[in-house]
LONULO-215351 format. One record per residue (C-alpha): x, y, z. Coordinates in nm, 2 decimals, always signed. Layout:
// LONULO-215351
       xx       yy       zz
        X        Y        Z
...
END
This chain:
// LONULO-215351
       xx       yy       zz
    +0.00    +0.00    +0.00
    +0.24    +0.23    +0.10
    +0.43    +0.15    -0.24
    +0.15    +0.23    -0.38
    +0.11    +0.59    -0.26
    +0.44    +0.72    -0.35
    +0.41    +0.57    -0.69
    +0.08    +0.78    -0.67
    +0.26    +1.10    -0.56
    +0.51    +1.04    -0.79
    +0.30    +1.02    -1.11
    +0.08    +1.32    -0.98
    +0.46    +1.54    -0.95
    +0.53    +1.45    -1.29
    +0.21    +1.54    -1.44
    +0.19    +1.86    -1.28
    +0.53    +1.97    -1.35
    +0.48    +1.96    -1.74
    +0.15    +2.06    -1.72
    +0.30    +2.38    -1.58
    +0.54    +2.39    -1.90
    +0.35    +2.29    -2.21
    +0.05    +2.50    -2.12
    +0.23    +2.81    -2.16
    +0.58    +2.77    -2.34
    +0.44    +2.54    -2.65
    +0.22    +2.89    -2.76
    +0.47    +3.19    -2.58
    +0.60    +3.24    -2.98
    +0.23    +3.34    -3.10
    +0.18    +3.52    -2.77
    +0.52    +3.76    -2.83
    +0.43    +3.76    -3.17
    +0.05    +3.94    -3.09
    +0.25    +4.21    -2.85
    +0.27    +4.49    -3.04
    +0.61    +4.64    -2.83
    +0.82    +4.33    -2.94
    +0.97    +4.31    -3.28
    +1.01    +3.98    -3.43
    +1.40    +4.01    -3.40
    +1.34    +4.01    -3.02
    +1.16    +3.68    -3.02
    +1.44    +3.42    -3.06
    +1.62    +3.56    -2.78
    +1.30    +3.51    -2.52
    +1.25    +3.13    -2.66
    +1.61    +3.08    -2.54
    +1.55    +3.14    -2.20
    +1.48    +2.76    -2.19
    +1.81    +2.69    -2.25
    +1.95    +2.97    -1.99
    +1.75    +2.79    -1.75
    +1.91    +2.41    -1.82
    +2.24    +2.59    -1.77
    +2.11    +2.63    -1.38
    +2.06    +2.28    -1.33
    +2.37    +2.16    -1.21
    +2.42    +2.45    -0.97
    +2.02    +2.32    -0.79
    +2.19    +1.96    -0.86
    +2.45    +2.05    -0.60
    +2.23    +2.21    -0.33
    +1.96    +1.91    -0.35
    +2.29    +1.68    -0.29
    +2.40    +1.88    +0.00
    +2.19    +2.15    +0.12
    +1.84    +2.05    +0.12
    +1.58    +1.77    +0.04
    +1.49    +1.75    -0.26
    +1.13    +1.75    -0.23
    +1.14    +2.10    -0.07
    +1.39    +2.28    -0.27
    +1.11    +2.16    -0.57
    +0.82    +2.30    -0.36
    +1.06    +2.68    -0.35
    +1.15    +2.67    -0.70
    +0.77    +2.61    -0.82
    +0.66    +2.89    -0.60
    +0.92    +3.09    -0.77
    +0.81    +2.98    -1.08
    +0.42    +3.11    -1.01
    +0.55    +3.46    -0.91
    +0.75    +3.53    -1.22
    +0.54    +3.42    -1.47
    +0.23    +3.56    -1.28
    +0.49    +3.91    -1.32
    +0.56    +3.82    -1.68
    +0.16    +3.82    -1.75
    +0.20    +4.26    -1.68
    +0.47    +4.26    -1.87
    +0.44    +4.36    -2.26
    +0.77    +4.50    -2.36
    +1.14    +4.33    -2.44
    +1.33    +4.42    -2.14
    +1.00    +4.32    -1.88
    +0.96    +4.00    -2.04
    +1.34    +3.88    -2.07
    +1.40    +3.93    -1.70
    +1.06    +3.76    -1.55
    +1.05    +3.48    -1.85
    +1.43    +3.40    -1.80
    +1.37    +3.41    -1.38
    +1.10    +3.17    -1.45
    +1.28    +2.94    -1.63
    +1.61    +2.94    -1.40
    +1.36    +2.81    -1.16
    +1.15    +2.61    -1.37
    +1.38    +2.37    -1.59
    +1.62    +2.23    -1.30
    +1.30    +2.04    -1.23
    +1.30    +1.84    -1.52
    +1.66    +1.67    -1.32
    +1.50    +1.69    -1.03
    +1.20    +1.54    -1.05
    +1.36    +1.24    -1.22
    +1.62    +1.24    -0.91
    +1.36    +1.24    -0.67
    +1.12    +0.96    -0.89
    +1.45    +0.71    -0.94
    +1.54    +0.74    -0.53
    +1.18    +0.57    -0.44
    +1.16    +0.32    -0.75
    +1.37    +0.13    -0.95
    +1.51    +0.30    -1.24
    +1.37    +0.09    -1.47
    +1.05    +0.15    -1.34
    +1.11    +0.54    -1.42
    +1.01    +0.58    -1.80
    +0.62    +0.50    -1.61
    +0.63    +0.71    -1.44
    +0.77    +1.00    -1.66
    +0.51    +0.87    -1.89
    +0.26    +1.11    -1.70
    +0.51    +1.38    -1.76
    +0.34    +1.35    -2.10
    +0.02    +1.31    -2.02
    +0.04    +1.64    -1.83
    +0.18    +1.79    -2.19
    -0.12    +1.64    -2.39
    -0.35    +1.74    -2.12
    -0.23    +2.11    -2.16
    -0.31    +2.13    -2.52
    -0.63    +1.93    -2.45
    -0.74    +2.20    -2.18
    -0.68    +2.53    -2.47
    -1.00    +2.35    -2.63
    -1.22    +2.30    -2.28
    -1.13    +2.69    -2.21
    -1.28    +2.80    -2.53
    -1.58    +2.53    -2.58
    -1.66    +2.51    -2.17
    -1.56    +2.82    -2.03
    -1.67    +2.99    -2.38
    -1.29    +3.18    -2.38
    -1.27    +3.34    -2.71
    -0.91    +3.28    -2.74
    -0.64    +3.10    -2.57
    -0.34    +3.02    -2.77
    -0.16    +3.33    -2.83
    -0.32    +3.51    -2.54
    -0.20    +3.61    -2.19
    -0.44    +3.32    -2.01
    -0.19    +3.04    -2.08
    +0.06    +3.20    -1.88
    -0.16    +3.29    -1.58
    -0.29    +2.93    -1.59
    +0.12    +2.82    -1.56
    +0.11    +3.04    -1.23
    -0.19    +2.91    -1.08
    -0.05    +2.54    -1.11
    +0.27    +2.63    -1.04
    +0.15    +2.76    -0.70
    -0.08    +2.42    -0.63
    +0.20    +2.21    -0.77
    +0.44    +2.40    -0.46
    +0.16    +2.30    -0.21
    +0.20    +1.95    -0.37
    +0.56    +1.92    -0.35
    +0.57    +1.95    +0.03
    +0.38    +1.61    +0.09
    +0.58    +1.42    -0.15
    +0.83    +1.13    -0.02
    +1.10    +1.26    +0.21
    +1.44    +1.29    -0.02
    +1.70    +1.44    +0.18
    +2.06    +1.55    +0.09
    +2.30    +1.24    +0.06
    +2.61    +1.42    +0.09
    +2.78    +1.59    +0.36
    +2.74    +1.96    +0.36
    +3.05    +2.02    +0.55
    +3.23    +1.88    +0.24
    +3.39    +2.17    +0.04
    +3.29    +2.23    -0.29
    +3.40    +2.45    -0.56
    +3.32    +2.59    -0.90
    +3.34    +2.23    -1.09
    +3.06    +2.13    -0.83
    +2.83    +2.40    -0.93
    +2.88    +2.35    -1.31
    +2.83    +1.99    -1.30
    +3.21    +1.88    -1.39
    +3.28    +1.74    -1.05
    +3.06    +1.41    -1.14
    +3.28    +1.39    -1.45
    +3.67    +1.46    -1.24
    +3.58    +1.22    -0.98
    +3.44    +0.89    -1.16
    +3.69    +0.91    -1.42
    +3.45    +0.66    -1.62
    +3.52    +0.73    -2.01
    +3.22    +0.53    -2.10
    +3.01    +0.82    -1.90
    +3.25    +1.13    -2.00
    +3.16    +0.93    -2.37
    +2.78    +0.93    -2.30
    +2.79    +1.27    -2.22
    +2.95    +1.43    -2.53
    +2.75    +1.18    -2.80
    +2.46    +1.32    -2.62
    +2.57    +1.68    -2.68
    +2.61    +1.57    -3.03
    +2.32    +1.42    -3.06
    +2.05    +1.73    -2.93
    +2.19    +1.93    -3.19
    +2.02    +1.74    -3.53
    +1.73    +1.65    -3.28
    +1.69    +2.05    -3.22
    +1.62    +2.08    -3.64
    +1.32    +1.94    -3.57
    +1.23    +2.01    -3.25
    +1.29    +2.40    -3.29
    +1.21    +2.44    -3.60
    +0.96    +2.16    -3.69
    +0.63    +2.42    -3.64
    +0.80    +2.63    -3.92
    +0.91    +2.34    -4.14
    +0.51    +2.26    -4.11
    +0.41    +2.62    -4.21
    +0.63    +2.67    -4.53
    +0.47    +2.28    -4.60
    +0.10    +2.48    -4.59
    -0.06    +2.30    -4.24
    -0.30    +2.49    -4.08
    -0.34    +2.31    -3.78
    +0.04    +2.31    -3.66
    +0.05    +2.24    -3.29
    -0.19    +2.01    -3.32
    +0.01    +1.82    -3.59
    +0.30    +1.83    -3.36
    +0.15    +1.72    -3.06
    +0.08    +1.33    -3.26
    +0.43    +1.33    -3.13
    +0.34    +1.36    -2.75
    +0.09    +1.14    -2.80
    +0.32    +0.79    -2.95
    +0.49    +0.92    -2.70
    +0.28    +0.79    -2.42
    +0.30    +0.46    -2.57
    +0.67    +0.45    -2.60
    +0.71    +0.55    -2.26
    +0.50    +0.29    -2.19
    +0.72    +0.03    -2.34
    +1.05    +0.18    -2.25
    +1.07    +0.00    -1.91
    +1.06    -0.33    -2.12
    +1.30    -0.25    -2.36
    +1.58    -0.17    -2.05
    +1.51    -0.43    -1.88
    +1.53    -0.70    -2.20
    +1.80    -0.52    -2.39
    +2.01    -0.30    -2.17
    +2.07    +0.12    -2.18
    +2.32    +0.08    -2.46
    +2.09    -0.08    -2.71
    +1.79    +0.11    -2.59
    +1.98    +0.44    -2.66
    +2.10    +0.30    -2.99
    +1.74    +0.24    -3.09
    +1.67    +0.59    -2.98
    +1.92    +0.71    -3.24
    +1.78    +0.46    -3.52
    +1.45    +0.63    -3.43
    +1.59    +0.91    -3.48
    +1.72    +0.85    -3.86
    +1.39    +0.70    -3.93
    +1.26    +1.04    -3.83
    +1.51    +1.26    -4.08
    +1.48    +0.99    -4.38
    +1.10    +1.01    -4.36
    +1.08    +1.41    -4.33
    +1.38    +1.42    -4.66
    +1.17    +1.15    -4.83
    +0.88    +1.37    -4.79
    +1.03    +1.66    -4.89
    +1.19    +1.51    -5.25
    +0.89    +1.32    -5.35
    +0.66    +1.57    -5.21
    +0.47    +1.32    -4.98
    +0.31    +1.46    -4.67
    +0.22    +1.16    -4.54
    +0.55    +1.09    -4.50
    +0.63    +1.31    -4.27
    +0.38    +1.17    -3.99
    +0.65    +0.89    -3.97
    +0.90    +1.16    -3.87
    +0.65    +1.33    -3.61
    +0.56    +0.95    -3.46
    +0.91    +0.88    -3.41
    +0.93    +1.12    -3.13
    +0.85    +0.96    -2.90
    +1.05    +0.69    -2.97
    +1.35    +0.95    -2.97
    +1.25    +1.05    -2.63
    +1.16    +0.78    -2.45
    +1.49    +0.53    -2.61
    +1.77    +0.82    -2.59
    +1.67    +1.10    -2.35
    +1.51    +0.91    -2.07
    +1.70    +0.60    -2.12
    +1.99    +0.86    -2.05
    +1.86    +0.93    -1.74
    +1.84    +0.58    -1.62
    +2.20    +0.51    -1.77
    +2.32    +0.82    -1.61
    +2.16    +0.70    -1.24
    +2.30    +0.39    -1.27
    +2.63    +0.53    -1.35
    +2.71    +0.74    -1.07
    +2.79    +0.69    -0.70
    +2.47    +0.75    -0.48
    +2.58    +1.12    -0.34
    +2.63    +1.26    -0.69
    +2.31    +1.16    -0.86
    +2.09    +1.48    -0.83
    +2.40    +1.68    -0.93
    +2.46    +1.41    -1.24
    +2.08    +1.44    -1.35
    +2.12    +1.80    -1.35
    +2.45    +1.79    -1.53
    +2.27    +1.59    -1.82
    +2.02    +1.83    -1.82
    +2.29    +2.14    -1.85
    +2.45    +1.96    -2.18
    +2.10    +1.82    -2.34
    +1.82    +2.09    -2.28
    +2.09    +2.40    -2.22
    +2.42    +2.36    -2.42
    +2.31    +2.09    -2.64
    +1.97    +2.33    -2.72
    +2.19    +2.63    -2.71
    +2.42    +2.47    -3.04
    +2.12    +2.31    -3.19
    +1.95    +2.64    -3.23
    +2.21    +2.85    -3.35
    +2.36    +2.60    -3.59
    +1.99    +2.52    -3.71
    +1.95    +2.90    -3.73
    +2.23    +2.90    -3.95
    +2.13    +2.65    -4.18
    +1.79    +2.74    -4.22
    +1.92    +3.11    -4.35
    +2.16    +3.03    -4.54
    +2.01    +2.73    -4.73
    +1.68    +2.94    -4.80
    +1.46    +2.93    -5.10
    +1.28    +3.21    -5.17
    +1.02    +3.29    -4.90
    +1.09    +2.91    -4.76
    +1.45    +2.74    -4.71
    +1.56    +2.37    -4.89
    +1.41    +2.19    -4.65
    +1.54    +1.87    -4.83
    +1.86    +1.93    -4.79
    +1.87    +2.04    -4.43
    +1.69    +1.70    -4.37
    +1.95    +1.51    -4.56
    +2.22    +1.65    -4.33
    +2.09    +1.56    -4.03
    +2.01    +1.21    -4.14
    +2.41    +1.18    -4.20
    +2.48    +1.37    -3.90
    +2.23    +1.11    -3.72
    +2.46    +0.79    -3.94
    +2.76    +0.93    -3.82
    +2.67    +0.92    -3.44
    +2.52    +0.57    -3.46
    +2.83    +0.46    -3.58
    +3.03    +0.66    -3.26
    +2.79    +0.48    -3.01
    +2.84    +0.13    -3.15
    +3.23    +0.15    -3.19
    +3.30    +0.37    -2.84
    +3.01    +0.37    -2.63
    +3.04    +0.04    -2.43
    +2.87    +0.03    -2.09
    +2.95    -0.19    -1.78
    +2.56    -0.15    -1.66
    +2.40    -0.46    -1.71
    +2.02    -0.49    -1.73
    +1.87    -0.65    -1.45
    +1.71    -0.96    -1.48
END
């Protein structure tokens, strides 16, 4: 029974803490783009306060290890997170916006590590990918609930509006309240231990196992965000130039094979092992750019549902099979600050590069009022050959899955 409660709590944590996320971050580029007082130049530079706020994860990493339990320091940072983006709602110009939206974020994204901290040091980190599966159900549920606001509460509009982000506050605030009944995870490392400036970024996990199989895992994983970012940056603009109306919705097909992966993740650890189930990650991930390019030559839209499906194969195979390899791989006191570590190089630097170097691409490959789509896709299907090819020949793990 009592089992049974904190896989309860657990589930409800996860589902609240992307709830809080996808109901206002998946439409803040149409909401920018309706203020009036911020130019469209202005607008990549708000969406990368995501990435600003991975880069804090390590640093919250280090105080969950050492300072505080885990489940309180979660509790502070969402009530953090519901004051800033409650302040960002009043906000309509650059400057405003940068400071309370980047605020928000340096609170909010260190939770995506630490929730998964606190979830893998009540269950078995096999079990995890279950329970990170209602991590996605609170992101399909946040799209779901734009339509009940407009066909039950008769809101006129909702994406692209100010209401998202005051809906983020008010969960943010009952997710807090939440946070301070969940299961008791306090520090697991002596506080009186000094700690210096390789702690806070993270590189202290990487100087004191000395495992090249992790310091491997890492950078392959850097490696491999930046292709993934082609699509999952740019993916809503590749669908406009292609003529779809309906683009978050088309997008969101990927959340939703994504709750069946998920699903099926614990399964595939447990059968084949973190290397193979990250290596299948990657293979989704080709299967994803040789659909979208095959689209894009033979001018097949159908095909590029394939490439939207296979996110959540992506997901669920590489990025949360990461966190499982990455708790497995580290000594007991250093996994909050190793989660958050992974979460600095994927969703901060790895984001950061991706974006920029996507950027890049996009303008300088560019055909007429669109961009060669085709050809962007056929680089990052060799980009995506080349790192299968590093995993298999480098990446060679001593965890064993458990039988």
């Amino acid at each position: 029974m009592k089992n049974q409660k904190v896989f309860f709590q657990l589930c409800v944590m996860m589902f609240m803490q992307f709830f809080i996320f996808a109901v206002w971050w998946v439409q803040f580029a149409a909401y920018l783009s309706n203020l009036p007082d911020i130019e469209s130049h202005l607008i990549p530079l708000l969406m990368s306060s995501m990435a600003i706020g991975s880069m804090a994860a390590p640093l919250l990493g280090v105080i969950a290890d050492r300072y505080i339990s885990s489940e309180k320091l979660l509790a502070g940072l969402n009530l953090l997170v519901a004051v800033f983006l409650f302040l960002a709602t009043q906000q309509t110009h650059f400057t405003g916006l940068m400071i309370t939206v980047t605020l928000a974020m340096l609170c909010y994204m260190p939770s995506w590590s630490l929730t998964s901290s606190i979830a893998m040091t009540h269950i078995s980190s096999e079990q995890f990918p279950r329970i990170r599966l209602m991590g996605t159900i609170g992101w399909v549920s946040a799209g779901v609930f734009s339509i009940v606001a407009i066909k039950v509460f008769h809101v006129q509009k909702f994406d692209g509006s100010v209401l998202p982000l005051y809906c983020a506050a008010g969960t943010a605030f009952v997710a807090a309240l939440f946070n301070l009944f969940l299961p008791k995870t306090p520090p697991t490392t002596d506080k009186s231990v000094k700690y210096s400036i390789q702690d806070i970024l993270g590189l202290k996990v990487l100087s004191t196992l000395k495992n090249k199989n992790f310091n491997l895992f890492i950078l392959l994983t850097f490696l491999a965000t930046i292709p993934f970012t082609l699509y999952y940056t740019y993916g809503s603009q590749f669908l406009q130039d292609k003529g779809f109306e309906y683009i978050t919705v088309t997008n969101n097909w990927g959340q939703v094979a994504e709750l069946f992966f998920l699903f099926i993740t614990t399964s595939i650890l447990v059968k084949y092992g973190v290397r193979n189930a990250l290596l299948f990650g990657l293979c989704a991930m080709l299967i994803r750019y040789i659909s979208l390019y095959t689209g894009v030559v033979l001018d097949l839209q159908w095909l590029y549902y394939f490439g939207i499906l296979a996110h959540g194969l992506i997901f669920g195979l590489f990025f949360v099979a990461g966190q499982v390899y990455t708790d497995k791989a580290v000594p007991q006191e250093y996994k909050a600050q190793a989660q958050g570590f992974l979460s600095f190089i994927t969703w901060g630097l790895g984001i950061f590069a991706g974006n920029f170097f996507s950027g890049w691409l996009i303008k300088t490959f560019r055909l007429g009022e669109t961009c060669d789509w085709g050809f962007l896709f056929l680089i990052a299907t060799f980009s995506t050959i080349v790192l299968i090819i590093l995993f298999l020949l480098l990446f060679k793990p001593a965890v064993k899955p458990e039988k």
